[in-house]
N, C-alpha and C positions, 0 to 999 in steps of 0.2 A: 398403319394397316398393312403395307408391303410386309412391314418387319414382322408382324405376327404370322404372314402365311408363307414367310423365310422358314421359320422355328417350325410350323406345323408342317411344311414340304421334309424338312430335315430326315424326321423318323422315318416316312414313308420309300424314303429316298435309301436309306439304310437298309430297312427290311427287302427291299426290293433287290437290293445288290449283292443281299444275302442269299437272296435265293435264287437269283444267278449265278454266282460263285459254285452255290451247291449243285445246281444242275450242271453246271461245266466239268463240273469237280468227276461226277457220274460219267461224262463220256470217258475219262480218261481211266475207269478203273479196269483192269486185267482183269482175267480170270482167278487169280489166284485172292484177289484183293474181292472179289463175289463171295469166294468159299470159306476168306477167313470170317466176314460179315456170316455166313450162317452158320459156321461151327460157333460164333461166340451168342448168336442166337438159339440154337439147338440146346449147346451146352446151359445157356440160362434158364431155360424151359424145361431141361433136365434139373436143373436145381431146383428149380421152383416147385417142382414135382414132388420131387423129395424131401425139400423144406416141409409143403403140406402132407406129407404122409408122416413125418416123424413131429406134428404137430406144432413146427416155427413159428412165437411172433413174426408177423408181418411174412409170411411165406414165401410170397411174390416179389421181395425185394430183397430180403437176406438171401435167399435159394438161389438165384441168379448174380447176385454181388460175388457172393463167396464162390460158387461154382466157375465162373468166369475169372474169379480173380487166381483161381486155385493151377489153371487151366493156362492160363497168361505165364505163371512165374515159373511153370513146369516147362514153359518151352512151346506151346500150342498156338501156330500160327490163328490169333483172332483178331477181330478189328470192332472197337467200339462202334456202335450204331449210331452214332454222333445227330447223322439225318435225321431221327427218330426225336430225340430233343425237343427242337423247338413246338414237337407237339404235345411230347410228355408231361415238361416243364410247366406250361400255363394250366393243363389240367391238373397235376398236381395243385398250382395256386388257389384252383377253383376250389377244389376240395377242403382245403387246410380252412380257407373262407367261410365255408357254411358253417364251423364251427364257433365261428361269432355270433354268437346269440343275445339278444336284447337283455342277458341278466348280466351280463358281461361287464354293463357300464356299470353298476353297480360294484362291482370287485375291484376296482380301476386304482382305485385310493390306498389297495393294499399292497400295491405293487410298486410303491414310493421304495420302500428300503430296499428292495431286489434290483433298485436300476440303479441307487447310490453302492451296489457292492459290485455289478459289471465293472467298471474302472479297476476296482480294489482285485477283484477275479482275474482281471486281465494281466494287470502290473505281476501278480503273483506268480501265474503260471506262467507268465514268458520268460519272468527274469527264472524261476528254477529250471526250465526247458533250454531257455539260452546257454545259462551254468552248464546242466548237463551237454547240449552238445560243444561248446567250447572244450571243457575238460576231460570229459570222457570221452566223446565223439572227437576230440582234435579238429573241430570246424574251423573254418576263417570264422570273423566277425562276423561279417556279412553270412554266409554263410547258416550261422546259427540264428542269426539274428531270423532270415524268414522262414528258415525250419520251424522254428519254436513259436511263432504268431498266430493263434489261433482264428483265424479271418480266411476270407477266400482261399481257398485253393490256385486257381487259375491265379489271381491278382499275385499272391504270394510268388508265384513262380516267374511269373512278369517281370514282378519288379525285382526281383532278386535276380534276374539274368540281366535287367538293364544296368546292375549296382555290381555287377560283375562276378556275384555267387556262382557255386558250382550247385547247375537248375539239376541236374539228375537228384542230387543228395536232398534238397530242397524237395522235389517233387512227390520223391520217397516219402520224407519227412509227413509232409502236409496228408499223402495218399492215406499213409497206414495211419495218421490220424481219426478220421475219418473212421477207414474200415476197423481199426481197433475199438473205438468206443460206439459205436453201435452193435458188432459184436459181441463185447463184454454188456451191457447194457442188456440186448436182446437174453443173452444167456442169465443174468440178473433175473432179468422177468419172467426167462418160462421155467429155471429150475426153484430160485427162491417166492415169488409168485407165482407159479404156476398160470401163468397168462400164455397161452397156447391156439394155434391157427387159429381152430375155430371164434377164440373167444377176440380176433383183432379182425376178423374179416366183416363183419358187421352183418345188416342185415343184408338180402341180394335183393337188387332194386336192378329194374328192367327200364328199355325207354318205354313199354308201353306204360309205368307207372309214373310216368311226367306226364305231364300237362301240355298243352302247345307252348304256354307262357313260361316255363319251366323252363323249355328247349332252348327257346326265345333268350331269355334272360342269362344261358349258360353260354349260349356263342355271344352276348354281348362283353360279357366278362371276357371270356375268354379270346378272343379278338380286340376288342376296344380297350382290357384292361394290358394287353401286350405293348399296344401301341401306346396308351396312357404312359407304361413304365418307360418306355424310350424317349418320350417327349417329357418327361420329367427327371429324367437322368439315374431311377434308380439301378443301385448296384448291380440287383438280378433283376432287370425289367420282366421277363417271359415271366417269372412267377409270383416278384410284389405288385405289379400291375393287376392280372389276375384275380389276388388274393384280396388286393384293396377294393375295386369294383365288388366280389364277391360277397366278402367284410358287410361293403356297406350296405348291403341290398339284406343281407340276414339280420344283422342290427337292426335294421329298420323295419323291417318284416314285410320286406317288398315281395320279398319270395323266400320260401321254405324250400326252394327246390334243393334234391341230393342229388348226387352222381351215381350215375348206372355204374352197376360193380363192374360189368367189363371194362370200363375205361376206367377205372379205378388200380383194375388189376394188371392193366397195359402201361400205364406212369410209373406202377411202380415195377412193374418189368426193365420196363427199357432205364430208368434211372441205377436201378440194381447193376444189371449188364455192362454199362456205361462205367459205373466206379469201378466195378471188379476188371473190365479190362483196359483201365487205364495201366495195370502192372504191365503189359505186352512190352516185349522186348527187355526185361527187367528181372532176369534169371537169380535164383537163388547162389548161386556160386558168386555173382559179376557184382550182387550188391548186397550180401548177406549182410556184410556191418553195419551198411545204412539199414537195410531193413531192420535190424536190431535195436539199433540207436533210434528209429521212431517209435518201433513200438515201447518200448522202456519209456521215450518222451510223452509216447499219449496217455501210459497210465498213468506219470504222476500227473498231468495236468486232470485225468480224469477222476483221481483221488482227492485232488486240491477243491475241484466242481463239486464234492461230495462232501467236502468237509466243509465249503461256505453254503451247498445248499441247504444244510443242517443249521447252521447260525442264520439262513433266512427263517427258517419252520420253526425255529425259536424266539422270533423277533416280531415275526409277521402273520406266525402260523399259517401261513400257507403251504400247502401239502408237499412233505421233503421228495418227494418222488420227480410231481413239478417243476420242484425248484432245481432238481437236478438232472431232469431235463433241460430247462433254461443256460445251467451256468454249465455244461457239459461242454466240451471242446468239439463237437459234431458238428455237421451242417447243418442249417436252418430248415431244411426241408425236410432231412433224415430225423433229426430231431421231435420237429413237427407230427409225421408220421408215426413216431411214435409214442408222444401223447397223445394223438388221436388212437391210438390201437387200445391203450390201457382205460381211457377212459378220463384222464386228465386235462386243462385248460390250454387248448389247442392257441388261444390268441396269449395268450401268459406268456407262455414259451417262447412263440414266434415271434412278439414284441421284443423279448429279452435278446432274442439273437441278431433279431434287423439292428437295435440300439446298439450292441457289439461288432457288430459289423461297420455300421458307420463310425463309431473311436478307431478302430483299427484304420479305417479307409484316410481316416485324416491324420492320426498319429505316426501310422507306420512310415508313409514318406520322411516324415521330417526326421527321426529316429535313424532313420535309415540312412541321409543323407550325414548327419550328423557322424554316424557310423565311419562312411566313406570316406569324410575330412579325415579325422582322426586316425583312419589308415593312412 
């Protein structure tokens, strides 16, 4: 009994020291560290603006990514809104969740060959990614090795600085990952589809169109399913926690509730702003060739995602857009986001990339380590 309210004090214990850290973190900021936090706020809201005028998938998250990131590598004292996170994050998970609907478990069976070709997806595009930056990039081992892994960002850069890689190139690497194949993607859908703001913004849902039990049931997710992920060890606790709670409550048809667009349009604000100005400090002159060397590495692996999402829609018929969603080299939330925009299977996807995420979580170490011997 002790040892059970060990494990349950543990996360509480965590989050807590989290947000001490953050608020200590606040007294120590200058002035100058206030102004780059709003210009990389301004700047976001400037994009976002203009994403929705020139009719962007997803507006509120490409407008402020790009904007901010454009802003970062020009030279523009900004500072990611990091504080902002921990509240974006779970509501994102909430969101991605309600998309699991009760016909869901029905389709379940057809998503057998898509999770035996993750593996095959993976092996693929690292070892051509790894190729390319060994050879043409002139990486170390190491080095290429966690450039080219399609898995965490953050974890990638981690461990690659513990394995004694050079983290700038690495972080490059993994960044323009990321912001390459949701861009290209994004630019996919609104010139060859024609999928444009309006048609990703959904319908506008207010709080006065919840319910108490609505409200109710959104802060349980979103609070209980935070704490859930920490005390179960997932990789992204703040959003599979979330998303799992969420998940099951719509499955189940405990609640239909949706998310008020304003806090729809605030996750994907601040997430947007957050990746774009991770470039800060990271000038076009000082890393042109890394920059170069990732984005070359995101398209082919984004190519390779396109030519096995094709061999699922032939196998499994299920929808090649889906699938290439799924096997796309993105982040699991960006991704997410945007199968949710076009109108495709929100849990399909997000399955595919949590299952990718945990082979990497456990292959890449030993890989890695492997790597280092052999140096």
């Amino acid at each position: 009994m002790m040892r059970i309210k060990e494990i349950a004090r543990e996360p509480l214990a965590r989050l807590i020291g989290a947000a001490r850290r953050a608020v200590s973190s606040f007294r120590h900021l200058s002035l100058r560290d206030w102004l780059a936090y709003l210009t990389c706020l301004v700047v976001g809201w400037v994009g976002g603006v203009l994403a929705v005028r020139f009719n962007m998938p997803l507006a509120w998250f490409l407008g402020p990514m790009m904007a901010s990131a454009v802003v970062a590598i020009a030279g523009v004292p900004v500072r990611a809104p990091l504080f902002l996170r921990p509240i974006a994050v779970p509501i994102l998970g909430f969101l991605l969740g309600t998309a699991f609907l009760p016909e869901i478990l029905r389709q379940m069976h057809e998503w057998l060959f898509s999770a035996l070709m993750i593996p095959v997806y993976l092996l693929a595009s690292g070892v051509v990614s790894y190729a390319y930056f060994r050879f043409a990039g002139r990486y170390d081992a190491v080095t290429a090795f966690f450039s080219s892994v399609a898995g965490g960002l953050t974890a990638m850069v981690l461990m690659g600085e513990y394995y004694k890689g050079d983290v700038t190139k690495i972080a490059v690497a993994q960044s323009m990952r990321i912001l390459v194949v949701v861009v290209v993607i994004a630019l996919v859908f609104s010139t060859v589809l024609g999928v444009s703001s309006a048609d990703t913004q959904g319908p506008v849902i207010g709080w006065s169109d919840l319910t108490g039990e609505d409200i109710s049931w959104f802060f349980i997710c979103v609070l209980g399913g935070s704490l859930a992920g920490v005390l179960l060890r997932f990789p992204t606790p703040a959003m599979l926690g979330p998303l799992m709670f969420s998940a099951l409550l719509h499955l189940t048809s405990v609640t239909t509730g949706l998310l008020p667009s304003d806090l729809t349009v605030f996750a994907q604000f601040v997430l947007g702003v957050c990746i774009g100005a991770r470039f800060t400090g990271l000038t076009v002159r000082t890393v042109s060739v890394s920059l170069f060397h990732g984005t070359v590495s995101a398209l082919l692996m984004l190519v390779l995602s396109g030519g096995i999402a094709l061999l699922v829609h032939k196998v499994s018929a299920i929808d090649p857009l889906a699938a290439w969603l799924a096997f796309s080299p993105g982040g699991m939330t960006e991704m997410g986001l945007m199968s949710l925009a076009i109108g495709q299977s929100v849990a399909y996807v997000t399955v595919a990339h949590v299952f990718r995420l945990v082979i990497v979580m456990f292959v890449a170490p030993f890989l890695s380590r492997v790597l280092v011997t052999r140096r």
